[in-house]
MARDREN-395398 format. One line per field, with one value per atom (N, C-alpha, C, O, CB): chain; x, z negated, y; residue in one letter; atom name. Coordinates in steps of 0.1 Angstrom, whole numbers, plus 5000, padded with zeros to 4 digits. Glycine has a CB too. Example, Ala and Ser with C-alpha at 12.3 -4.5 7.8 and 13.67 -1.06 7.14 Angstrom:
! residues 2
chain c(A,A,A,A,A,A,A,A,A,A)
c1 c(5132,5123,5132,5142,5113,5128,5137,5129,5134,5141)
c3 c(4922,4922,4922,4915,4910,4929,4929,4921,4920,4943)
c2 c(4943,4955,4967,4967,4955,4978,4989,5000,5011,4994)
resn c(A,A,A,A,A,S,S,S,S,S)
name c(N,CA,C,O,CB,N,CA,C,O,CB)
***
This chain:
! residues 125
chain c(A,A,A,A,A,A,A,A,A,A,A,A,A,A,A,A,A,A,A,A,A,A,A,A,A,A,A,A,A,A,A,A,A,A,A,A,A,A,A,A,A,A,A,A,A,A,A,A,A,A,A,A,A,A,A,A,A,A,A,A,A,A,A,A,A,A,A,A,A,A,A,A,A,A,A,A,A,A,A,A,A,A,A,A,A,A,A,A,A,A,A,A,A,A,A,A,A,A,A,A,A,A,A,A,A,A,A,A,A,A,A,A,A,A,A,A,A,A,A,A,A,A,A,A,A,A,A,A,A,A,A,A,A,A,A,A,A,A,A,A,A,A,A,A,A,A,A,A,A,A,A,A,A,A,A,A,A,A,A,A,A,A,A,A,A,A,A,A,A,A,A,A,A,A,A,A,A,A,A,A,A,A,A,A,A,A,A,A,A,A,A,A,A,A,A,A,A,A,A,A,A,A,A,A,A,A,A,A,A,A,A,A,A,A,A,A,A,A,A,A,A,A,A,A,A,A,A,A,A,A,A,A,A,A,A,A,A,A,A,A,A,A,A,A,A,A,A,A,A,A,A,A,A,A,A,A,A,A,A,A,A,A,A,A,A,A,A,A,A,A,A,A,A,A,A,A,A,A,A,A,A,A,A,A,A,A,A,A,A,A,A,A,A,A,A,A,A,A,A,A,A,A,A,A,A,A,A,A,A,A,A,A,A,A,A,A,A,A,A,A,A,A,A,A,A,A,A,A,A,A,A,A,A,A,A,A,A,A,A,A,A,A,A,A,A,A,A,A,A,A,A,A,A,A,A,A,A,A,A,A,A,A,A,A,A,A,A,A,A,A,A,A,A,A,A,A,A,A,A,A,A,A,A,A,A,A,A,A,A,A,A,A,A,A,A,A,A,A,A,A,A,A,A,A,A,A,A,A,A,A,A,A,A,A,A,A,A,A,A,A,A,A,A,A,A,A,A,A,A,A,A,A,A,A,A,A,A,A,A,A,A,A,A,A,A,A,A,A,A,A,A,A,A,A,A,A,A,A,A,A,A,A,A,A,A,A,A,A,A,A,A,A,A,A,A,A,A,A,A,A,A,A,A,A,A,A,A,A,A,A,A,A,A,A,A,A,A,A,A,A,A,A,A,A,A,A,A,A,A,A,A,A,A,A,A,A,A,A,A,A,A,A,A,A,A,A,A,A,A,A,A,A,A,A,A,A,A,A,A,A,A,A,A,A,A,A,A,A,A,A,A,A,A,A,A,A,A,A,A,A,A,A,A,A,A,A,A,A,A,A,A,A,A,A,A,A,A,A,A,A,A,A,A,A,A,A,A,A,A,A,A,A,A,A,A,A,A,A,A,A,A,A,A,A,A,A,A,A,A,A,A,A,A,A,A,A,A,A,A,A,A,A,A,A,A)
c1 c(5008,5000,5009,5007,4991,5016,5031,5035,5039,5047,5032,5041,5029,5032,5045,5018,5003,5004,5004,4986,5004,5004,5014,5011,5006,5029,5039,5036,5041,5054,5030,5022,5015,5016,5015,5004,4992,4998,4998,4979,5002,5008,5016,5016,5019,5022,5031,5018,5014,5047,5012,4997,4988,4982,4981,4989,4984,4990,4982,4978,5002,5010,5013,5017,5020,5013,5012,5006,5010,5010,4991,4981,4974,4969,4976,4977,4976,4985,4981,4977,4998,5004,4997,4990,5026,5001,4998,4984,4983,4996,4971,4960,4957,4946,4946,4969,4970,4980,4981,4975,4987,4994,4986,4986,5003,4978,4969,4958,4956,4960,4953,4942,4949,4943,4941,4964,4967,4968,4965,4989,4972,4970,4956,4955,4977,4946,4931,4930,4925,4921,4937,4935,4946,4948,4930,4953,4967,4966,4973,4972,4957,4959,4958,4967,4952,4946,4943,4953,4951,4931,4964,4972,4983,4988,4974,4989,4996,4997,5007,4990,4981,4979,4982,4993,4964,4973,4976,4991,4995,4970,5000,5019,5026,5034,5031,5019,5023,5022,5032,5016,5007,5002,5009,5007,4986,5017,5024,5042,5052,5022,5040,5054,5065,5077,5058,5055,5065,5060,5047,5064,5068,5073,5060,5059,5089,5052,5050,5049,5041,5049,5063,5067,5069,5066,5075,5077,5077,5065,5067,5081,5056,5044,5042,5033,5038,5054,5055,5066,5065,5059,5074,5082,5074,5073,5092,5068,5056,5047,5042,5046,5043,5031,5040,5037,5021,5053,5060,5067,5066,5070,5072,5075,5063,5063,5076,5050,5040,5029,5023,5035,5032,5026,5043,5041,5014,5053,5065,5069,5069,5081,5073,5080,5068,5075,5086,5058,5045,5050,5054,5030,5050,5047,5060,5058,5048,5073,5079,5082,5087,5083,5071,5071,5061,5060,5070,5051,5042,5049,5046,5031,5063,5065,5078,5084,5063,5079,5089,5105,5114,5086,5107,5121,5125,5116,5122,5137,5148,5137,5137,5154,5129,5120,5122,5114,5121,5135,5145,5140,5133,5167,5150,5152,5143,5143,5163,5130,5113,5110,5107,5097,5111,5101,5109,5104,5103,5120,5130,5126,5127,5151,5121,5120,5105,5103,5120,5095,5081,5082,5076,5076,5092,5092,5097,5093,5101,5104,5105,5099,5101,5122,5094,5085,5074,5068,5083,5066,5055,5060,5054,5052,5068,5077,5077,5069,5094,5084,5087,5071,5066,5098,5059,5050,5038,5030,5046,5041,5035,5039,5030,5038,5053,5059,5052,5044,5077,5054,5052,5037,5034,5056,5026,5017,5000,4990,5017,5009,5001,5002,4995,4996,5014,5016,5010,5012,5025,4995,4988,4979,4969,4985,4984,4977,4963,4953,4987,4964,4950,4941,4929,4950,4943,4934,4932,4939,4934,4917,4923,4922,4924,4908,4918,4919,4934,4938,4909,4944,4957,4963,4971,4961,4957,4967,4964,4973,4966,4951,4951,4955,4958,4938,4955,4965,4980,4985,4965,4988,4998,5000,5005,4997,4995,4996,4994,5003,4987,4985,4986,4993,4992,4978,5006,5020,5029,5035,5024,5032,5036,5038,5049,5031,5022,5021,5026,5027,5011,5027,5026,5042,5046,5018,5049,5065,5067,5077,5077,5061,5063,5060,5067,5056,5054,5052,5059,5059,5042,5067,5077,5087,5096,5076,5091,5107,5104,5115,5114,5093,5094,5094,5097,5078,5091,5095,5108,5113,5091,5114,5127,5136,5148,5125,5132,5141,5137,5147,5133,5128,5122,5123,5124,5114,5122,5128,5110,5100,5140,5111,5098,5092,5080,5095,5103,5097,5093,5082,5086,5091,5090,5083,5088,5082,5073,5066,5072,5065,5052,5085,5090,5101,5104,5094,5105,5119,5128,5139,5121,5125,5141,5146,5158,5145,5132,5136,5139,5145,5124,5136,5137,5151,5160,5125,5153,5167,5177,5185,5170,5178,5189,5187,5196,5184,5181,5180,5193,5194,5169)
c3 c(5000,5000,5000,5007,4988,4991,4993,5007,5012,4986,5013,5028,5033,5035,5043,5035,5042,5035,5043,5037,5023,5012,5018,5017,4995,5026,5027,5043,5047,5023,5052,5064,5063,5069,5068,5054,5054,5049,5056,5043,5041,5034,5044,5046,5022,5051,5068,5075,5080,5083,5076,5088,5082,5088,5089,5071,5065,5061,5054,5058,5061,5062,5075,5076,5055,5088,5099,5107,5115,5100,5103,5106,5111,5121,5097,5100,5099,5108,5114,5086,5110,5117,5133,5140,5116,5138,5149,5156,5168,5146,5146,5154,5153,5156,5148,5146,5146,5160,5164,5130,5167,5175,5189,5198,5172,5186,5197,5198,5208,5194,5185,5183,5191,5196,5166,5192,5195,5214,5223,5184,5214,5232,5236,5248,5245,5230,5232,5233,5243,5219,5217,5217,5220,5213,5207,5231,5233,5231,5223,5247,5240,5235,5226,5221,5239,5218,5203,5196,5185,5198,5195,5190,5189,5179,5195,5202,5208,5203,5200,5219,5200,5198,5183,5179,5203,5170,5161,5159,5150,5159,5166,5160,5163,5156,5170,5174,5176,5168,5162,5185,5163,5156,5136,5126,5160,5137,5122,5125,5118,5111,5141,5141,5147,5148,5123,5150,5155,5169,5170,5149,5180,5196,5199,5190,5201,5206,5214,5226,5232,5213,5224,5235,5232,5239,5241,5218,5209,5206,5199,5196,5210,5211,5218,5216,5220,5226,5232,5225,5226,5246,5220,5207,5196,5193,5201,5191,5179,5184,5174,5175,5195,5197,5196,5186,5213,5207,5206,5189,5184,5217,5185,5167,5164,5163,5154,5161,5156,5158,5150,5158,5174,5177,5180,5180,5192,5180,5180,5169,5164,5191,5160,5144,5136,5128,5133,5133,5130,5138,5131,5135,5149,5157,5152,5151,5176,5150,5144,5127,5122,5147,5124,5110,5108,5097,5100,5118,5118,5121,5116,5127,5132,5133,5127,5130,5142,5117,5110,5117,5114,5105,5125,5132,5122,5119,5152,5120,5119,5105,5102,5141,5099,5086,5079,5076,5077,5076,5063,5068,5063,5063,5085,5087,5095,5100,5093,5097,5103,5091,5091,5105,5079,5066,5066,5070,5047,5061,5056,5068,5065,5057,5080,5091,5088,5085,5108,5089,5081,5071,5071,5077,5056,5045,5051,5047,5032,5058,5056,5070,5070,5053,5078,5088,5078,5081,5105,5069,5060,5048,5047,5051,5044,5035,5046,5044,5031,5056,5065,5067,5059,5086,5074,5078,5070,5074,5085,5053,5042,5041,5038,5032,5044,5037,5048,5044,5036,5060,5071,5073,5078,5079,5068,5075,5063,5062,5085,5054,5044,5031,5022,5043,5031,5017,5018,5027,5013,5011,5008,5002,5006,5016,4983,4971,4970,4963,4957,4977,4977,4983,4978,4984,4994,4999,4995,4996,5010,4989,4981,4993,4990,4964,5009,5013,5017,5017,5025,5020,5020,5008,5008,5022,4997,4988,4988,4987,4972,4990,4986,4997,4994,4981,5013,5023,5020,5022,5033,5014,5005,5000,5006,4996,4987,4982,4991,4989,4971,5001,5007,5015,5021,5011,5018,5024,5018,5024,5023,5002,4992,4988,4985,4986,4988,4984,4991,4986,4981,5009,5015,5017,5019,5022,5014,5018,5003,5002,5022,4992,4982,4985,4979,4971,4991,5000,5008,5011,5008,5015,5027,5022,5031,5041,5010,5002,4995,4989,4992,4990,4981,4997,4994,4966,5007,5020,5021,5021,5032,5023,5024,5009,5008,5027,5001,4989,4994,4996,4968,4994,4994,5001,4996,4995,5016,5030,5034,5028,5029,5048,5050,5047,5047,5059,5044,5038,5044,5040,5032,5049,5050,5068,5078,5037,5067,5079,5090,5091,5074,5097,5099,5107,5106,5085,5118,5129,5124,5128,5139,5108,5103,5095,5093,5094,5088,5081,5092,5088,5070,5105,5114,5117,5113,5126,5124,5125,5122,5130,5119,5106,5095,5090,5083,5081,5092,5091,5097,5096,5094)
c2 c(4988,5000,5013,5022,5000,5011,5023,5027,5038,5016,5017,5022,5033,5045,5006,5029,5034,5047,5057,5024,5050,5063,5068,5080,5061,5068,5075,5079,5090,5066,5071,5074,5085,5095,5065,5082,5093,5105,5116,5088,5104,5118,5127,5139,5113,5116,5128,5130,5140,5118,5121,5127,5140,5148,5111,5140,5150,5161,5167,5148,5167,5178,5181,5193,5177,5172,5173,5180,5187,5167,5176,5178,5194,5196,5173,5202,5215,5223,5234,5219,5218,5229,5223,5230,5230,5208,5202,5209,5211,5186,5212,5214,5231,5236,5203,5239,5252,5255,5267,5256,5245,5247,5248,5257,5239,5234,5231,5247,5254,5214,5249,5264,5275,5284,5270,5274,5292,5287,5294,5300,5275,5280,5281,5283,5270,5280,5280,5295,5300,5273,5306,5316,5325,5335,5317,5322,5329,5343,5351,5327,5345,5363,5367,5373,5373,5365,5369,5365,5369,5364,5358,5351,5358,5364,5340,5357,5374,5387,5393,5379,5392,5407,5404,5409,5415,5394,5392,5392,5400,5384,5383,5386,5400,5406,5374,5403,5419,5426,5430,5427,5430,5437,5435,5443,5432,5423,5423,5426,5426,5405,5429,5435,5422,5423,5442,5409,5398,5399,5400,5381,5398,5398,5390,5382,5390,5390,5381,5370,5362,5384,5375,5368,5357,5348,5371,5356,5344,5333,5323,5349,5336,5330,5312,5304,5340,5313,5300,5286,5274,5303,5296,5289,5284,5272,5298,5294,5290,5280,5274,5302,5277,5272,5258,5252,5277,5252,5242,5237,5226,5248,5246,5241,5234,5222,5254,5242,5236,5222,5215,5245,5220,5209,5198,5186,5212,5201,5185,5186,5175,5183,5197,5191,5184,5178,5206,5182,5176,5165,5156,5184,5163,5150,5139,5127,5153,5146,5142,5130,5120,5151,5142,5137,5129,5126,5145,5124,5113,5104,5093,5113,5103,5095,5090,5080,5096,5100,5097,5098,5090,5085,5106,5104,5118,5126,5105,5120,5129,5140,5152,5138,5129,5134,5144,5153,5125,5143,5150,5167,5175,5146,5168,5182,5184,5195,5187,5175,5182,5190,5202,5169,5180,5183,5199,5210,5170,5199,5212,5224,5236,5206,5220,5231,5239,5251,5223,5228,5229,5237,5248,5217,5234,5243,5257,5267,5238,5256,5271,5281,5293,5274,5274,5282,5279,5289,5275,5274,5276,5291,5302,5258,5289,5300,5313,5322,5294,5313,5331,5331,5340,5333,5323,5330,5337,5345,5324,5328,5332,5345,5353,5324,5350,5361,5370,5378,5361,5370,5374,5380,5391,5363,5369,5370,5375,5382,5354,5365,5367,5371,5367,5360,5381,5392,5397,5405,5401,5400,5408,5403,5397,5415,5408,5402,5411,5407,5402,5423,5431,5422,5422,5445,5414,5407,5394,5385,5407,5394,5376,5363,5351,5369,5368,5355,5358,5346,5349,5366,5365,5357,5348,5377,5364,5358,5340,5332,5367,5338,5327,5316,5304,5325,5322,5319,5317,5306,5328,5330,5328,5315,5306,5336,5314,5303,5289,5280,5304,5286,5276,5273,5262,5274,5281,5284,5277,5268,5296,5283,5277,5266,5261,5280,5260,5249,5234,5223,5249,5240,5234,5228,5217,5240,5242,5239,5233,5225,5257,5234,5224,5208,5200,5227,5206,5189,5186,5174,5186,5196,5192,5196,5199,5198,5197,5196,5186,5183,5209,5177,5169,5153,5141,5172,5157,5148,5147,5136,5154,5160,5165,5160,5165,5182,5153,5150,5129,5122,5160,5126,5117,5105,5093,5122,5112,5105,5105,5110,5085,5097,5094,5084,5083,5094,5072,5058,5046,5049,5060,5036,5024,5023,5018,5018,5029,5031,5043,5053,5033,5042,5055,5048,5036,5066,5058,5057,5058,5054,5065,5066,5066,5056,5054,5079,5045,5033,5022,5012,5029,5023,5012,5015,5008,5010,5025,5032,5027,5024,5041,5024,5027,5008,5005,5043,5000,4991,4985,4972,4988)
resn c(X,X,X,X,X,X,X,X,X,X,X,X,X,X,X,X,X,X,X,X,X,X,X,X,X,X,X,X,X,X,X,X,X,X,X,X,X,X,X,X,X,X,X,X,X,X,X,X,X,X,X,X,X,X,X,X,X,X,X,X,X,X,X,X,X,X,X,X,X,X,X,X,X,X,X,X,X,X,X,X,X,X,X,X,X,X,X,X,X,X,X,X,X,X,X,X,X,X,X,X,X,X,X,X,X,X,X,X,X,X,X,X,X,X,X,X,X,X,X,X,X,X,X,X,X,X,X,X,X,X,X,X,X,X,X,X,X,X,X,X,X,X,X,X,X,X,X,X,X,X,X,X,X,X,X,X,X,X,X,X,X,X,X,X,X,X,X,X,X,X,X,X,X,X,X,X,X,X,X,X,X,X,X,X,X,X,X,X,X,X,X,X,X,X,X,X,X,X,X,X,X,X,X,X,X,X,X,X,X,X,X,X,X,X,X,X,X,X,X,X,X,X,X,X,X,X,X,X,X,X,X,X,X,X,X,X,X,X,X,X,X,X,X,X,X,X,X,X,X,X,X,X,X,X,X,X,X,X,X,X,X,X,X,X,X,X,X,X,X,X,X,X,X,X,X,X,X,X,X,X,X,X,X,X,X,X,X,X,X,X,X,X,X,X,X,X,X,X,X,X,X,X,X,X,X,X,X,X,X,X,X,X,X,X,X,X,X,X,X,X,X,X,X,X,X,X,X,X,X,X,X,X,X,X,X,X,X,X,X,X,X,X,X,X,X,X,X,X,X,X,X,X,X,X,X,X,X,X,X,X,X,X,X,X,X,X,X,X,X,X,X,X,X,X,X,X,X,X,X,X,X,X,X,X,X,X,X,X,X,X,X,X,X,X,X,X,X,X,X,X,X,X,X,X,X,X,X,X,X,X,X,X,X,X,X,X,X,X,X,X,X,X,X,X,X,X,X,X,X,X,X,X,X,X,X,X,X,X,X,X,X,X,X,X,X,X,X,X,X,X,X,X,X,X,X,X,X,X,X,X,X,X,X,X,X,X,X,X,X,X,X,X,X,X,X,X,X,X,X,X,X,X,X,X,X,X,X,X,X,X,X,X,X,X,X,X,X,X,X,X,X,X,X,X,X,X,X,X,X,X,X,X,X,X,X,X,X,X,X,X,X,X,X,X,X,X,X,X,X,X,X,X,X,X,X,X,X,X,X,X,X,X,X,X,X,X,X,X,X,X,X,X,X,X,X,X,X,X,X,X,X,X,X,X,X,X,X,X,X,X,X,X,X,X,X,X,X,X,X,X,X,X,X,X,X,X,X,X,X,X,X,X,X,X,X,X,X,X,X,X,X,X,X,X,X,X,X,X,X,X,X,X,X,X,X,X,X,X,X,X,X,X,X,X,X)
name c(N,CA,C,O,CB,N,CA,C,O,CB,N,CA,C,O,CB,N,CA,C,O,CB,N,CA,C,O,CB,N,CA,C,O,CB,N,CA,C,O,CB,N,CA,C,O,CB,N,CA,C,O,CB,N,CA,C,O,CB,N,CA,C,O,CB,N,CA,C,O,CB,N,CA,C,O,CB,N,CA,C,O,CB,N,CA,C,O,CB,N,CA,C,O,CB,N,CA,C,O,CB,N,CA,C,O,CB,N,CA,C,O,CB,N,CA,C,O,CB,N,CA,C,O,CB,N,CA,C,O,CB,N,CA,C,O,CB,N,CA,C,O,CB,N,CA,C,O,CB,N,CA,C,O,CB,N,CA,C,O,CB,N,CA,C,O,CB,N,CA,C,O,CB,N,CA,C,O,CB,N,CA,C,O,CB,N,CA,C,O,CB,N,CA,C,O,CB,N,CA,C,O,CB,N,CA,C,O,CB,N,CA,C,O,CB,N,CA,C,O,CB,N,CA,C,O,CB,N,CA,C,O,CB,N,CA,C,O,CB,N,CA,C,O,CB,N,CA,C,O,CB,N,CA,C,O,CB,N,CA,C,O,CB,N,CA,C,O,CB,N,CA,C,O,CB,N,CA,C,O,CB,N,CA,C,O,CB,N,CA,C,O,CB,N,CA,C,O,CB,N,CA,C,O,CB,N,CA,C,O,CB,N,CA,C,O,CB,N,CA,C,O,CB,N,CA,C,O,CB,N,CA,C,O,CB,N,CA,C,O,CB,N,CA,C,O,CB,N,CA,C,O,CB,N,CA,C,O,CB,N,CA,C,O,CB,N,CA,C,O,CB,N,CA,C,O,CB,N,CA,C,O,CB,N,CA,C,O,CB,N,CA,C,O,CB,N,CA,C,O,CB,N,CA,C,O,CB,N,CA,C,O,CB,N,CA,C,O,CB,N,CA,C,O,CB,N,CA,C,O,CB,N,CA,C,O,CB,N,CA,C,O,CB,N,CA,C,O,CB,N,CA,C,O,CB,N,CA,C,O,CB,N,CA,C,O,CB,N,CA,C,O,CB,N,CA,C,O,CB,N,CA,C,O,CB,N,CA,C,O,CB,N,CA,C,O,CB,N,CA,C,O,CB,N,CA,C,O,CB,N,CA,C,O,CB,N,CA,C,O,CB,N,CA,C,O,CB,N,CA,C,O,CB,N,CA,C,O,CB,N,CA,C,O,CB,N,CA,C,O,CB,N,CA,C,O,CB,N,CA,C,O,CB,N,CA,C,O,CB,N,CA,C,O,CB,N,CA,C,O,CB,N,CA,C,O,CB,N,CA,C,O,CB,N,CA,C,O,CB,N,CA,C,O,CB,N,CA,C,O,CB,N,CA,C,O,CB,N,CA,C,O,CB,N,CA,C,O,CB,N,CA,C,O,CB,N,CA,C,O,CB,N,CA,C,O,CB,N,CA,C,O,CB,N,CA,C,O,CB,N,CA,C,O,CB,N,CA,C,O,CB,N,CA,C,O,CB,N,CA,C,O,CB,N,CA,C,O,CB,N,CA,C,O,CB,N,CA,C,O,CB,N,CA,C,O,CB,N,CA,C,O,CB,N,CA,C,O,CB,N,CA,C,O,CB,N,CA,C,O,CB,N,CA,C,O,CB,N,CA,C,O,CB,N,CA,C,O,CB)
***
């Protein structure tokens, strides 16, 4: 059962950036004007969209785990800082925190490994 629990757990920290990646080419522009508008390039827009849907894909499948999870913590960490400092607003702040919490799950990956069900345990075998 341990192995299934170390699966799910990457499918579900995954999850959020993978189908926020797939959301922004749906909403490119609005996506666009939104990064503009906090002062990040737009142009960068196609980089963001690529991080979000292969580092996820990675960590489902458990390849190269360690420095997905560690990439995830801290693109969850800059966009918190980035996007959602603002404690006047409580769905920012509480966006904030779900930033937070999130790069706390992908350093406890990043300490952990990915575990039994994974390219990096077949790998290293």
């Amino acid at each position: 059962m341990n192995k299934l629990n170390d699966l799910m757990a990457r499918i579900l920290l995954a999850a959020i950036f993978f189908m926020s990646g797939l959301g922004k080419i749906s909403a490119y522009a609005g996506t666009q004007g939104y990064m503009e508008s906090q002062g990040v390039p737009g142009m960068l827009l196609p980089l963001v969209i690529g991080f979000e849907i292969l580092v996820p894909v990675l960590l489902v499948i458990g390849w190269q785990t360690r420095y997905a999870a560690l990439a995830l913590a801290g693109f969850s960490i800059v966009t918190g800082l980035m996007f959602h400092f603002d404690f006047g607003d409580q769905m920012q702040s509480i966006m904030f925190m779900k930033n937070l919490a999130m790069a706390g799950g992908f350093i406890l990956l990043f300490i952990h490994g990915a575990g039994e069900l994974s390219l990096d345990s077949r790998l290293n075998r």
